[in-house]
Steps between C-alpha positions, in 0.01 A plus 500: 500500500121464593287254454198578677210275192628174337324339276480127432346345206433158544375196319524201699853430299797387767622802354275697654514336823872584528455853361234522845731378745790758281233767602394368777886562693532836289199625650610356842866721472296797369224536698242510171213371410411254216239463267404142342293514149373186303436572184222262338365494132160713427169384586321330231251756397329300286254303693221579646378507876532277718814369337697807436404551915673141560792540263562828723490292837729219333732726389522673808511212769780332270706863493455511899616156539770544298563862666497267892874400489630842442311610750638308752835572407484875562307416811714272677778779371294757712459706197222754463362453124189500326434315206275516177327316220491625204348404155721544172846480354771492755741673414288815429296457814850464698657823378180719528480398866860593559390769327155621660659385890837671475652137501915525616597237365305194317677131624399259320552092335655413196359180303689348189325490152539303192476822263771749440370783683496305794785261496667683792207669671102454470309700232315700802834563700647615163238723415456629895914569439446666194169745636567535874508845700716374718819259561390158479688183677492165299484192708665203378 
């Protein structure tokens, strides 16, 4: 088996901290490369300049802060990766990545929910399960 592109999803969940150090020592043993995404809601495209300029730079500084930890995992791991922001629905941005990069395999958290779709797993890891191009490992 090759993994040569992983792809990690994360959210700043504990889940998703494990499922980086998961990928992190699979990348290690495999000699691949990862790529971190954050996936944050859409810009509001309702107001006008200069706010819709400073909801941008909010939204971005909070999704790079959030993105640091990860970061550092993969680097102290030695790890070559890349990572992304994206805007929009997660699950959907998360599979056409795997998608559009040739993603081997897609590693990533699991979070508990209160409704019944997501009693076991997360609504996004569900749906990522459900639409995924390629095998995806669940991180408890």
């Amino acid at each position: 088996m090759q993994l040569k592109k992983i792809l990690v999803p994360v959210d700043g969940s504990e889940y998703s901290m494990r499922a980086t150090g998961y990928a992190a020592e699979m990348a290690r043993l495999m000699d691949s490369e990862i790529l971190l995404i954050h996936c944050h809601k859409p810009f509001p495209v309702v107001l006008g300049e200069p706010y819709f300029q400073k909801a941008i730079d909010k939204i971005m500084k909070k999704s790079n802060a959030l993105l640091d930890p990860f970061r550092k995992i993969v680097q102290d791991a030695g790890i070559a990766f890349i990572d992304r922001i994206l805007e929009g629905p997660a699950a959907h941005a998360i599979c056409e990545v795997a998608n559009i990069e040739k993603i081997d395999m897609i590693i990533m958290g699991c979070r508990g929910r209160n409704d019944l779709e997501g009693l076991l797993l997360g609504s996004c890891t569900h749906r990522v399960l459900k639409t995924a191009p390629c095998p995806v490992l669940v991180i408890r």
